[in-house]
Backbone as CSV, one residue per row, in Angstrom:
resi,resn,N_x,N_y,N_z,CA_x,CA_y,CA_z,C_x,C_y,C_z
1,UNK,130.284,100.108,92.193,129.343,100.724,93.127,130.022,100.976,94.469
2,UNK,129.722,102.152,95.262,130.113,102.370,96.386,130.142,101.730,97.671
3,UNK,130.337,101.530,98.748,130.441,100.390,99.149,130.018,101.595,100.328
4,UNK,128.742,100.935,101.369,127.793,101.463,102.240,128.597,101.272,103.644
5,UNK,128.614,102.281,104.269,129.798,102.263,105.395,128.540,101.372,106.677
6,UNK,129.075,101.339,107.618,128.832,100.303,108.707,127.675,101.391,109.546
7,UNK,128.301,102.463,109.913,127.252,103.615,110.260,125.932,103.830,109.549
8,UNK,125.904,103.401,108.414,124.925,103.893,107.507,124.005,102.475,106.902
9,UNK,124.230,101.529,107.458,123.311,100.766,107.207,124.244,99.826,108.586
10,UNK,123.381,99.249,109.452,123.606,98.603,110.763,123.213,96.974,110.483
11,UNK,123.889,96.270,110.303,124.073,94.787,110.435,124.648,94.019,111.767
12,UNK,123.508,93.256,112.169,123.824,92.709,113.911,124.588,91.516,113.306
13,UNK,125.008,90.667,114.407,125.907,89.907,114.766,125.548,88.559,114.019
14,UNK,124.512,88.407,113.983,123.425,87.652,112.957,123.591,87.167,111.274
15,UNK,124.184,88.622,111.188,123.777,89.314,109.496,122.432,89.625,109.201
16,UNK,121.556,90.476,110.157,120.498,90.586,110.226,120.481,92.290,110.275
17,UNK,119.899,92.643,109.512,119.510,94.151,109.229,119.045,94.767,111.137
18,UNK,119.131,95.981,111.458,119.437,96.097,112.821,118.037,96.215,113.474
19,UNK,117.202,96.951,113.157,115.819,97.210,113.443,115.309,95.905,113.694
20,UNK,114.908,95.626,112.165,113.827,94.920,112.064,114.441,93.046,112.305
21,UNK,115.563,93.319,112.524,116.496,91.770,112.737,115.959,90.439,111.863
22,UNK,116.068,90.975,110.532,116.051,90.146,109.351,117.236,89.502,108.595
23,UNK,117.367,88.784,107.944,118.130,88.690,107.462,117.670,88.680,105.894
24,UNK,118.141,88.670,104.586,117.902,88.356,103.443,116.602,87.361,103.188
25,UNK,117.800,86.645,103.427,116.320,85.472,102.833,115.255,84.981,103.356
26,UNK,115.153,86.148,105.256,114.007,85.486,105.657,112.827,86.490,105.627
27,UNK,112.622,87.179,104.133,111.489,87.931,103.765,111.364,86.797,102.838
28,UNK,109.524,87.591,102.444,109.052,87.077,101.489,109.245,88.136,100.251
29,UNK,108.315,87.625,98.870,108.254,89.004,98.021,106.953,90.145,98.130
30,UNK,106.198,89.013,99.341,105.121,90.132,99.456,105.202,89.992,101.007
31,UNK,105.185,91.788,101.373,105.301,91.547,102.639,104.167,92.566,103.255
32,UNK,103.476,91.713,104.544,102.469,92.712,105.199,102.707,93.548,106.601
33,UNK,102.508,94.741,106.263,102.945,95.634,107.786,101.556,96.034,108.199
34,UNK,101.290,95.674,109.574,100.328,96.061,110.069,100.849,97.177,111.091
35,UNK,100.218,98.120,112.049,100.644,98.341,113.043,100.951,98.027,114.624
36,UNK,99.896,97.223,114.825,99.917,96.494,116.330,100.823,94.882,116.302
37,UNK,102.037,95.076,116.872,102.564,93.741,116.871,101.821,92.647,117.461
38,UNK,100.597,92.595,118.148,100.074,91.622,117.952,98.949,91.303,117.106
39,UNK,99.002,92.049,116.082,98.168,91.877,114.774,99.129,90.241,113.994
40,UNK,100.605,90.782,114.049,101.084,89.499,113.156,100.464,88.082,113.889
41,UNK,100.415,87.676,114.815,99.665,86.526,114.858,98.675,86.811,114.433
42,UNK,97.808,87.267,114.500,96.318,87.261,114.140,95.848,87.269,112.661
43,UNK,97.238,87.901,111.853,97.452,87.471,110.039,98.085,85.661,110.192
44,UNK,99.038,85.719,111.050,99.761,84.188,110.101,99.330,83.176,111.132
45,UNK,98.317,83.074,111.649,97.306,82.369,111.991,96.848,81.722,110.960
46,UNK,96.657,82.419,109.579,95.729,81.533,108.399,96.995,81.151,107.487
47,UNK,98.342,80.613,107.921,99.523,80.592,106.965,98.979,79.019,107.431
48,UNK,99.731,78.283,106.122,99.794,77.051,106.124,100.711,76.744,107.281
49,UNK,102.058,77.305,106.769,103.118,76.394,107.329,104.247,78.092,107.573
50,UNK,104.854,78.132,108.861,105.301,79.664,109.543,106.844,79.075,109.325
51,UNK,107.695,79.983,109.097,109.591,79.226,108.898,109.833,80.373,109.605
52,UNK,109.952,81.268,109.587,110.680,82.209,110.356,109.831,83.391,110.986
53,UNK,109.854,83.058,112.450,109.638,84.001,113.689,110.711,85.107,114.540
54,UNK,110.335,86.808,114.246,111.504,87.434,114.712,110.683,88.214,115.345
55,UNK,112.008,89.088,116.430,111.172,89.838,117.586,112.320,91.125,117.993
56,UNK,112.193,92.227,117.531,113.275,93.384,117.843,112.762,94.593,118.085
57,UNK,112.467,94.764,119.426,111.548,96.047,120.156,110.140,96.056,119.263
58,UNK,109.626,96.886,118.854,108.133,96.546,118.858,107.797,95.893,117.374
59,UNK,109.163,95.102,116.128,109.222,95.146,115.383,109.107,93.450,115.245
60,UNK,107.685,93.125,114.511,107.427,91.105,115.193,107.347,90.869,113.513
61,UNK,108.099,89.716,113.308,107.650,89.287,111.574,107.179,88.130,111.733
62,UNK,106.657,87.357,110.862,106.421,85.946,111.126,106.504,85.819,109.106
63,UNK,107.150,84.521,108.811,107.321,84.577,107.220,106.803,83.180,106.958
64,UNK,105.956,82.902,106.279,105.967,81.039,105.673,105.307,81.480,104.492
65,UNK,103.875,80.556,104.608,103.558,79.998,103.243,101.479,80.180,103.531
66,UNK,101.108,80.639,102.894,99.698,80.252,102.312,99.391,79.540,101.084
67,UNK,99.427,78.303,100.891,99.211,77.223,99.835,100.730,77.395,99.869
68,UNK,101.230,77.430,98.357,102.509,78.054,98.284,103.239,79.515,97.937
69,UNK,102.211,79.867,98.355,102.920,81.377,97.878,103.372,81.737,99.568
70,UNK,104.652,82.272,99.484,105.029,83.003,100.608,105.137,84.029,100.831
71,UNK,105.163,84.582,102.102,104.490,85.663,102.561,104.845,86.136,104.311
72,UNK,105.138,86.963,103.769,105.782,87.722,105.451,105.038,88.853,106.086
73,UNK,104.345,88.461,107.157,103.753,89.727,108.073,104.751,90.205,108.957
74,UNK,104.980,91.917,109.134,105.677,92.508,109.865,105.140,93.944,110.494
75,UNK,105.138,93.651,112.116,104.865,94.905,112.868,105.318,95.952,112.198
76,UNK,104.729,97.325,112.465,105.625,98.803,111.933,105.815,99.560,113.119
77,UNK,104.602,99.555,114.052,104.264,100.125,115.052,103.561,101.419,114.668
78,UNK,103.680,102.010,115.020,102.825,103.820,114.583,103.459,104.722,114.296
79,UNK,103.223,105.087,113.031,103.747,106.698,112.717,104.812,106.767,111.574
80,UNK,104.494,107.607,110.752,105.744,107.937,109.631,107.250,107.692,110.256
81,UNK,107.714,108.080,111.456,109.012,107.821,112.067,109.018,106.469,111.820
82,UNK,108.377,105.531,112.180,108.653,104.009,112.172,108.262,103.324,110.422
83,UNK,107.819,103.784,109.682,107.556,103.449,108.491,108.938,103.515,107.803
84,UNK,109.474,104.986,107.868,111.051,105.437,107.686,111.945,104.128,107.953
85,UNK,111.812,103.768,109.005,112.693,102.500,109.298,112.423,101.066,108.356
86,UNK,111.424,100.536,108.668,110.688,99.439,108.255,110.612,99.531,106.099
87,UNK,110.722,100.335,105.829,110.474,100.822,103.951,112.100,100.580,103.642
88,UNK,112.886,101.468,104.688,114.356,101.192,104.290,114.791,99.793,104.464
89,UNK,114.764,99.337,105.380,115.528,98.088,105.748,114.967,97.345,105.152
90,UNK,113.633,97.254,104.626,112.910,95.925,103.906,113.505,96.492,102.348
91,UNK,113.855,97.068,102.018,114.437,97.899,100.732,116.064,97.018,100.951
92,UNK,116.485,97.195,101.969,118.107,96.952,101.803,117.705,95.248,102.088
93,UNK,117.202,94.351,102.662,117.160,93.236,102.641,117.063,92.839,101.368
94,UNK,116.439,93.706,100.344,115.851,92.936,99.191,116.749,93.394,97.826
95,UNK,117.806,94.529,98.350,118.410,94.853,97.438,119.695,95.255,97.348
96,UNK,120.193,95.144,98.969,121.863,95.145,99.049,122.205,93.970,99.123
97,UNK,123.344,93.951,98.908,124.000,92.874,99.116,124.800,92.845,100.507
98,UNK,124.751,92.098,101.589,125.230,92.167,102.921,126.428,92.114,103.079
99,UNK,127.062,91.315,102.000,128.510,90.791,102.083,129.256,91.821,101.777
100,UNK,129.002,92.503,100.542,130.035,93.570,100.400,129.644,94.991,100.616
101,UNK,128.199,95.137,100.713,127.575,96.194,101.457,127.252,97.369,99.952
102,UNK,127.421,96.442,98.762,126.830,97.212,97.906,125.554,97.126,97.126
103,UNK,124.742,98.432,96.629,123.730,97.572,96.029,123.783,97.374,95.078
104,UNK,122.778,95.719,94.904,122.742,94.874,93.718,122.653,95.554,92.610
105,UNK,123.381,94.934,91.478,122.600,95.390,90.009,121.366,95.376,89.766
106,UNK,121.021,93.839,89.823,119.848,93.978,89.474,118.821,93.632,91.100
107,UNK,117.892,94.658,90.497,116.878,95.072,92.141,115.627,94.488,91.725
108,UNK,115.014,94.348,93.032,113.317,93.435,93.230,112.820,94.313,93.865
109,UNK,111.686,93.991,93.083,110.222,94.773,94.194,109.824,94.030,94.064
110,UNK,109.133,94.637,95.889,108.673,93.921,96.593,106.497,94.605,96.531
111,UNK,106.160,93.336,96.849,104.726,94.203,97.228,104.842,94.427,98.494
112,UNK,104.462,95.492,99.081,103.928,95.735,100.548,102.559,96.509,100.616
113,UNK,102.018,95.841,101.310,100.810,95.951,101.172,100.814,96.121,103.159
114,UNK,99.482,97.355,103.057,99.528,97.781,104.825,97.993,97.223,105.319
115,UNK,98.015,96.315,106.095,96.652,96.062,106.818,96.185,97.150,108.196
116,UNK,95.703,97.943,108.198,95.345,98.717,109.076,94.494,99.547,109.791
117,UNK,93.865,100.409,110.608,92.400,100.649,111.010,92.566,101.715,110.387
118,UNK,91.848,102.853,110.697,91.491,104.111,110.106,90.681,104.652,110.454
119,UNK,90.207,106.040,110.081,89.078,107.240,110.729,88.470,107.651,109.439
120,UNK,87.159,107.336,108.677,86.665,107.449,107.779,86.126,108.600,108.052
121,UNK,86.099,109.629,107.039,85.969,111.215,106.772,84.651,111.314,106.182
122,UNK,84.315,110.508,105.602,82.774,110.486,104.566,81.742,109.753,105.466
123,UNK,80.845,110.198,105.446,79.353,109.903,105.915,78.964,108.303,105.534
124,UNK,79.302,108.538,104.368,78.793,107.326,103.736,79.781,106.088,103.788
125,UNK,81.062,106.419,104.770,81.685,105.058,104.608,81.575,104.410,106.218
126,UNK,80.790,103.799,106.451,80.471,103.610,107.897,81.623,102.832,108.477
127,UNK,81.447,103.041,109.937,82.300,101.804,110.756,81.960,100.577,110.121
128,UNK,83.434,99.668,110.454,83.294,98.375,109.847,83.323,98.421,108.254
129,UNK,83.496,99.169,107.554,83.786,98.984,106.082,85.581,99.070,105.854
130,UNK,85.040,98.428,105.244,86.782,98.422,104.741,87.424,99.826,103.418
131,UNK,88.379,100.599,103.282,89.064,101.334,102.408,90.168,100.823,101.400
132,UNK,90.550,101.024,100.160,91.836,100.948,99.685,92.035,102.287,99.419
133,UNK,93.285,102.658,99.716,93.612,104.184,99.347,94.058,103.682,98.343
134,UNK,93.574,104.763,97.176,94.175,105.132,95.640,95.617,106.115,95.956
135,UNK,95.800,107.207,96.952,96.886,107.867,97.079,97.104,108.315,98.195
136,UNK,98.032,107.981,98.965,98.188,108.864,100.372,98.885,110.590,100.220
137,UNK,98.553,110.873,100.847,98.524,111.948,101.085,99.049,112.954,102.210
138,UNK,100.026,113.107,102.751,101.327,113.133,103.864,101.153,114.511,104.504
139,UNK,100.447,114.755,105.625,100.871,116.192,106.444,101.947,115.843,107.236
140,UNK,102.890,114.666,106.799,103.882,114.550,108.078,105.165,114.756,107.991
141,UNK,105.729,115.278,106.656,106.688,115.504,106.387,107.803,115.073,105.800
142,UNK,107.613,113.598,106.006,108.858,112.516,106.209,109.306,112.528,104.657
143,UNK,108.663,112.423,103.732,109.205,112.719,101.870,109.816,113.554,101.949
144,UNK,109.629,114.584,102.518,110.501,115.666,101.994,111.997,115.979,102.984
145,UNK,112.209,115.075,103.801,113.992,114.614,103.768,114.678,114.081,102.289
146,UNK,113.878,113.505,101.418,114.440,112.642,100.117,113.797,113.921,98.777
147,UNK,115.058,113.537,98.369,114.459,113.723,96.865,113.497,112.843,96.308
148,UNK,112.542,113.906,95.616,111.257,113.640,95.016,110.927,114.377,94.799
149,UNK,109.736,114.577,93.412,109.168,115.196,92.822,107.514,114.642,92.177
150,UNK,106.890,115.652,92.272,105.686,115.132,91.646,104.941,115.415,90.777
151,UNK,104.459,114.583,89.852,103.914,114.523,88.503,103.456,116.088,88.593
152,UNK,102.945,116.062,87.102,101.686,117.196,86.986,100.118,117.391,87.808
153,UNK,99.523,116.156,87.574,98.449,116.108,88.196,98.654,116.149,90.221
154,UNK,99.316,115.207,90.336,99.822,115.551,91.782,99.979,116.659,92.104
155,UNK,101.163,117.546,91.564,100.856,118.760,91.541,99.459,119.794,92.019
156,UNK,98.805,119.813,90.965,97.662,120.272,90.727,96.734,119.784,92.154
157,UNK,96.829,118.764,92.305,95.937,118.457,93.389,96.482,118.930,94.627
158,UNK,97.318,118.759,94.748,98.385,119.316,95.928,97.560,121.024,96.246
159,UNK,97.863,121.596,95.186,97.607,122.696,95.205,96.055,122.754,95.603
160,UNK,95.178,122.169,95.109,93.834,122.331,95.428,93.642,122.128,96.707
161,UNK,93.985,121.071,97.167,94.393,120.471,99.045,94.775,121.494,99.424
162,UNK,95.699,122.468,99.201,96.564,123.228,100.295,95.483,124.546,100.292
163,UNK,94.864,125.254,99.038,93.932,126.312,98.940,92.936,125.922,99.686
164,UNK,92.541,124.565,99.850,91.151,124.326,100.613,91.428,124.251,101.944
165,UNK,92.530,123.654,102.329,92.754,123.494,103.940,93.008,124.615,104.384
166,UNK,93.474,125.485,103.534,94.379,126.724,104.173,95.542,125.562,105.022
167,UNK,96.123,124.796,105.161,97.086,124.214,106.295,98.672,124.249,105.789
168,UNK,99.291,125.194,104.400,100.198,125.367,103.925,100.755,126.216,104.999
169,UNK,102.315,126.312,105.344,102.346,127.250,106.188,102.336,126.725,107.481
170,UNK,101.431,126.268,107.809,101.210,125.956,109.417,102.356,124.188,109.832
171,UNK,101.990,123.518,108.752,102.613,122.080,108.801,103.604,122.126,108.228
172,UNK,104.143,122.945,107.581,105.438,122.115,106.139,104.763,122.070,104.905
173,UNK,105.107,120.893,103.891,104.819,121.203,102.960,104.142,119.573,102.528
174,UNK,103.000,119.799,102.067,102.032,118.207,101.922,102.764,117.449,100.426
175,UNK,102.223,115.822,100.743,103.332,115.558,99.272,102.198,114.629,99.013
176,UNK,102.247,114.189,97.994,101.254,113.108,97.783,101.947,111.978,96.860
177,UNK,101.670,110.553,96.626,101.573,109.699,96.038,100.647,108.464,95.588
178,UNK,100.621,108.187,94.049,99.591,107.119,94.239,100.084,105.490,94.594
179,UNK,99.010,104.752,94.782,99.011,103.386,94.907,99.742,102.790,93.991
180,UNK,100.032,101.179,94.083,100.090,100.471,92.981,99.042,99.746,91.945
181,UNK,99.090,100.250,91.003,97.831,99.876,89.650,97.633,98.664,89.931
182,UNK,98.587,97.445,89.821,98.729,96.555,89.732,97.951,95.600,91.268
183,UNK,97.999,96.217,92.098,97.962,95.652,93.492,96.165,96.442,93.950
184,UNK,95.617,97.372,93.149,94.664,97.911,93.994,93.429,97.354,93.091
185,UNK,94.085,97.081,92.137,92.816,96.645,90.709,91.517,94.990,91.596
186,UNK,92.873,94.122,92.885,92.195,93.571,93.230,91.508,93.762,94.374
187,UNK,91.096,95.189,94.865,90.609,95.337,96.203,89.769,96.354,95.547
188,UNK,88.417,96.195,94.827,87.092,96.777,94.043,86.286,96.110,95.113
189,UNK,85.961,94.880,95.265,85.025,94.354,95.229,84.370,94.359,97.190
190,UNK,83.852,95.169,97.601,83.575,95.369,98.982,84.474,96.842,99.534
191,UNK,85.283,97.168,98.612,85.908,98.322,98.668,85.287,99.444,98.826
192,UNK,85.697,100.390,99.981,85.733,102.026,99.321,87.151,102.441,98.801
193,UNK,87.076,103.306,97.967,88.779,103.964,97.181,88.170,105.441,97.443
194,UNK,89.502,105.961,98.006,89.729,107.476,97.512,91.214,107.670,98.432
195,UNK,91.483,108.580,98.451,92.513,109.348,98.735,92.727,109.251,100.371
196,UNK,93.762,108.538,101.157,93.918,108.425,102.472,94.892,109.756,103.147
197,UNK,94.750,110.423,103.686,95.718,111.054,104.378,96.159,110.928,105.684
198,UNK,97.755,111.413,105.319,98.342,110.723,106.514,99.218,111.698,108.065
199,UNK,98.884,112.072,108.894,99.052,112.590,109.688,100.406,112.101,110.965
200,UNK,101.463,113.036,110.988,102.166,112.577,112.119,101.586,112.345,113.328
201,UNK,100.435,112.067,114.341,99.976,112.324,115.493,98.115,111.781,115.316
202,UNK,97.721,112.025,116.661,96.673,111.201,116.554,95.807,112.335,117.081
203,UNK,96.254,112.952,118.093,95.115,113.664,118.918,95.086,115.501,117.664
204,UNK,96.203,115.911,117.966,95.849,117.490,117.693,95.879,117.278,116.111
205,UNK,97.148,116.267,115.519,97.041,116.491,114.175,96.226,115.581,113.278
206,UNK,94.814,115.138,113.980,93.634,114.567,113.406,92.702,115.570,113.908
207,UNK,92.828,116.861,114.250,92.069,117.250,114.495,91.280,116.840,115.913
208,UNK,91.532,116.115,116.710,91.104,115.844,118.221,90.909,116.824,118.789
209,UNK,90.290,117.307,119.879,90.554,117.882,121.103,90.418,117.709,122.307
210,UNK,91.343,117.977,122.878,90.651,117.302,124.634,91.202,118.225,125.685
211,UNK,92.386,118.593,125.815,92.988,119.889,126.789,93.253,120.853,125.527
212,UNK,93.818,120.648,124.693,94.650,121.166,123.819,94.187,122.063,122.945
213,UNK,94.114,123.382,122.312,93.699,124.279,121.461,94.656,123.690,120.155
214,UNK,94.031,123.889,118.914,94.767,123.332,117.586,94.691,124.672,116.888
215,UNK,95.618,124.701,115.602,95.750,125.528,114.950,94.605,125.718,113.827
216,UNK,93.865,124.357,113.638,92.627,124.284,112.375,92.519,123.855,112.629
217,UNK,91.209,124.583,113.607,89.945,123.840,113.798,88.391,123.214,112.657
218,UNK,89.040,123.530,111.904,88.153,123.274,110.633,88.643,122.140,110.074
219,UNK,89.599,121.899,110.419,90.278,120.581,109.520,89.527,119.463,109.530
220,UNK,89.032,118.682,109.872,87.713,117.571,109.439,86.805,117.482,108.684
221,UNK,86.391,119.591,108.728,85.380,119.654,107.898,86.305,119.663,106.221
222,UNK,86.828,120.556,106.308,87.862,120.870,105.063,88.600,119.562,104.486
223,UNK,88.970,118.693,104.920,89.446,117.230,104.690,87.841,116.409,103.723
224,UNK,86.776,116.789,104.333,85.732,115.887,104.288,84.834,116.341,103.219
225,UNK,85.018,117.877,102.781,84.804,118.749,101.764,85.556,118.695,100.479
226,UNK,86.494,118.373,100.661,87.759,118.126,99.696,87.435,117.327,98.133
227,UNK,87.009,118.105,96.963,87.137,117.539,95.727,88.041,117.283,95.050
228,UNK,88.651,116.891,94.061,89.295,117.294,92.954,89.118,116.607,91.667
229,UNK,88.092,117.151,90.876,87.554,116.301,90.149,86.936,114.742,90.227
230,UNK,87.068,113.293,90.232,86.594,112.515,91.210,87.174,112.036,92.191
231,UNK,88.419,112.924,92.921,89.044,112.328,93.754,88.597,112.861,95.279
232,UNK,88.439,112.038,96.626,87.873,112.865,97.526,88.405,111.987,98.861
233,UNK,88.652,112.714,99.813,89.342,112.410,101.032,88.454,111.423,101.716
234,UNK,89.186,109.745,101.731,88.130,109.049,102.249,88.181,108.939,103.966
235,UNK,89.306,109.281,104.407,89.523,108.648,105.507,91.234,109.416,106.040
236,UNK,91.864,108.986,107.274,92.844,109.327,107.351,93.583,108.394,109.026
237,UNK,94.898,108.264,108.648,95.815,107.663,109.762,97.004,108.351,109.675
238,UNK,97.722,106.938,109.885,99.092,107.759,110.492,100.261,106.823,109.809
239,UNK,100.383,105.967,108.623,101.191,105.761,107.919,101.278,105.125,106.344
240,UNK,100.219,105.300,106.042,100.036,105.479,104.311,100.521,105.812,103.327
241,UNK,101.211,107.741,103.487,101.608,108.449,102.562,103.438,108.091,102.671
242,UNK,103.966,107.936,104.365,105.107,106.988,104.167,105.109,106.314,103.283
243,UNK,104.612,104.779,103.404,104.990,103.816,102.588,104.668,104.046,101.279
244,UNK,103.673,104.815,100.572,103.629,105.147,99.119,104.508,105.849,98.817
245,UNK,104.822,106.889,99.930,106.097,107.854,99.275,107.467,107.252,99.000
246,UNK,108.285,106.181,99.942,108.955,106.013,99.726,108.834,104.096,99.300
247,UNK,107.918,103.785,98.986,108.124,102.797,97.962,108.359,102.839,96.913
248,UNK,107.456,104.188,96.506,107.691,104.338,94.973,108.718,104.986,94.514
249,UNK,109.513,106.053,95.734,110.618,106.130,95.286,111.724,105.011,94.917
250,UNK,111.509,103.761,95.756,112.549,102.868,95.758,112.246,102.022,94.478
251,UNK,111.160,101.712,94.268,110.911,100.509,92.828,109.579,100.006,93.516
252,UNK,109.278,99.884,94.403,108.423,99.002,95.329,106.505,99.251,94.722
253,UNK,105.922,98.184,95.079,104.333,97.955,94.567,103.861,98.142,96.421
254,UNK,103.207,99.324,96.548,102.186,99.524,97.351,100.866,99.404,97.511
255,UNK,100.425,99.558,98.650,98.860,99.578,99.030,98.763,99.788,100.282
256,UNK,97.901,100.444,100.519,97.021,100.162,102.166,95.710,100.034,102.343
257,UNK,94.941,98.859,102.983,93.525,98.755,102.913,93.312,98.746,104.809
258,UNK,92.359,99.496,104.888,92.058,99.490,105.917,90.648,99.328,106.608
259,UNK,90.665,98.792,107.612,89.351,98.959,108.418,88.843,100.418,108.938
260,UNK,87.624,100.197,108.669,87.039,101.638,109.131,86.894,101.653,110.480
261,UNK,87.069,101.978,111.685,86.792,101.779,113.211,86.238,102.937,113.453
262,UNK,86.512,104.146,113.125,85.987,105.397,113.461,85.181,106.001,112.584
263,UNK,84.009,106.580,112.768,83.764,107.799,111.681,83.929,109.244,111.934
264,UNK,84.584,110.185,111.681,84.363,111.553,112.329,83.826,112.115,112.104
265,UNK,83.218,112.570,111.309,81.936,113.088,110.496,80.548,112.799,111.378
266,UNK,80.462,111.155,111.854,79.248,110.919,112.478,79.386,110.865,114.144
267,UNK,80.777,110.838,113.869,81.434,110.596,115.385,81.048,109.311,116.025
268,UNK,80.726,108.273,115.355,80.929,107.346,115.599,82.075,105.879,115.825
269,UNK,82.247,105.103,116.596,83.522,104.730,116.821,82.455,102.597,116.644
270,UNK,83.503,102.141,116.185,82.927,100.403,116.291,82.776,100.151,117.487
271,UNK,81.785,99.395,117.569,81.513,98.495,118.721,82.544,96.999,118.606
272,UNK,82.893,96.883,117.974,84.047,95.870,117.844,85.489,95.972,116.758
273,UNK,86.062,96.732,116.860,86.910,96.920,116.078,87.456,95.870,115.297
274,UNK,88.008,94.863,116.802,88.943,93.638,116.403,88.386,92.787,115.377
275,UNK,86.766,92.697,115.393,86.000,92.048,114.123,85.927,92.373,113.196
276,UNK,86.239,93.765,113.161,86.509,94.493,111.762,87.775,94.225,110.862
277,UNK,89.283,94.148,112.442,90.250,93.753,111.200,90.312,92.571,111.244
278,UNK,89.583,91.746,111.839,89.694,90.247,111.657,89.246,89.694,110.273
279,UNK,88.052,90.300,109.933,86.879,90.468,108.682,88.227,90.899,107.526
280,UNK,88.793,91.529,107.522,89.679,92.343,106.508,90.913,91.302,106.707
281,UNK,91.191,90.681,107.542,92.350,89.863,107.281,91.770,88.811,106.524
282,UNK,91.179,88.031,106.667,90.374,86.964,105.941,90.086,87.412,104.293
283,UNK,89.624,88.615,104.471,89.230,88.736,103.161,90.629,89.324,102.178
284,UNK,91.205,89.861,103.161,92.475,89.904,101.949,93.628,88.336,101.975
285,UNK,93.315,87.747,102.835,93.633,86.070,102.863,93.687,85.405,101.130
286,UNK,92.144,85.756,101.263,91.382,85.406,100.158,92.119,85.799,99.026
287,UNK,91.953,86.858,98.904,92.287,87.983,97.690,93.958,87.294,96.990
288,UNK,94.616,87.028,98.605,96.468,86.861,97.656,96.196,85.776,97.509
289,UNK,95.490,84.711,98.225,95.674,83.215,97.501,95.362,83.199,96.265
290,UNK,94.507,83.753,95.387,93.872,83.820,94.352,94.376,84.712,93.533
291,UNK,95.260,86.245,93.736,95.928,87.163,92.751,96.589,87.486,92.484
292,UNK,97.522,86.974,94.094,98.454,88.166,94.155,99.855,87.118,94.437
């Protein structure tokens, strides 16, 4: 195997991957990315017992133990740009080898699973409910630096998305991926599922306005209209279709469940957000002690 030059994968002084200033063995096999670095306290708060605390620009991990299963929460910060970082390097922690800078024969996946808020698109999924996306869904571009390709049905839906938005053309080109089977089978129960999409930006490319004229102005409605047989746009943020896109390119078991804080549809926003992902940390607490 080829041996990964020094430019192309960055190892600090440590032996710690450069970003996220990890080293190997101080991940877990399931690891949680939230976006607000001070979300990781507010997850490993309910850890039994914490072994390793790291801190590299807005990038915070904290790794121990719930009963005994271990488990690593890690900042991402916002946006497909920072997912890009955080998917790779948790990829090369778990599957290069540091010493000689090649990768392993044999490779691990990892679960990553995303705790995060969101802007629910449907009427019926109010503030304060919680989402699992079945597939993200990417106006941001970032897949299509990598090779990839997508199924038939992806396909097909792709195509239905792009005829309904009309937004082909204007953004690039939309990509989609699904969840992990394995990882979403346990988030039914208090769940909404459908299809998350994921947007580079918050204000113009969610459709916001405030000084700014947008190119589709319909886009909320057209997102919120969106069929494809039973699949339907539940909600949307800003790093979902990252981590599905390039987990599953790598080997990796995804998910993202999120808190509902916004509705746009009703235009309603929580009166307490933080209780919302507090409510959703607990309950997915629950969920890995017991499944996962």
């Amino acid at each position: 195997m080829s041996r990964i030059a020094e430019s192309e994968l960055i190892i600090n002084a440590r032996g710690a991957v450069y970003h996220l200033d990890l080293r190997p063995e101080e991940i877990a096999g399931t690891v949680i990315t939230v976006g607000d670095p001070d979300r990781v306290k507010e997850v490993s708060k309910y850890f039994d017992k914490i072994e390793v605390k790291r801190q590299h620009r807005e990038f915070i991990s904290h790794t121990g133990y719930v009963g005994k299963k271990r488990l690593t929460v890690l900042s991402s910060g916002i946006g497909p740009d920072n997912i890009d970082i955080v998917i790779n390097e948790l990829d090369a922690l778990a599957n290069i080898d540091f010493n000689t800078r090649e990768i392993k024969r044999d490779l691990t996946s990892l679960n990553i699973i995303r705790i995060g808020t969101s802007g629910s698109l449907q009427e019926d999924i109010p503030v304060d409910s919680f989402v699992a996306s079945t597939h993200g869904l990417g106006v941001d571009n970032l897949l299509n630096f990598y090779r990839h390709e997508q199924n038939e049905q992806e396909k097909e839906l792709l195509h239905s998305f792009i005829t309904h938005t009309q937004i082909h053309g204007q953004i690039g080109n939309p990509y989609i991926t699904s969840c992990s089977a394995s990882l979403i089978k346990h988030f039914v129960l208090d769940f909404h599922q459908g299809i998350t999409v994921t947007c580079p930006g918050f204000y113009g490319p969610q459709g916001r306005i405030l000084r700014l004229g947008i190119r589709n102005p319909e886009l909320i409605n057209r997102l919120t209209d969106f069929r494809f047989g039973q699949h339907r746009i539940t909600n949307f943020e800003m790093e979902t279709s990252a981590i599905y896109g390039l987990g599953k390119l790598l080997g990796h078991h995804c998910l993202a469940i999120n808190a509902i804080v916004a509705n746009r549809v009703k235009k309603e926003f929580s009166k307490d957000g933080q209780a919302a992902v507090e409510n959703l940390i607990k309950k997915f607490i629950g969920i890995f002690s017991e499944n996962i």
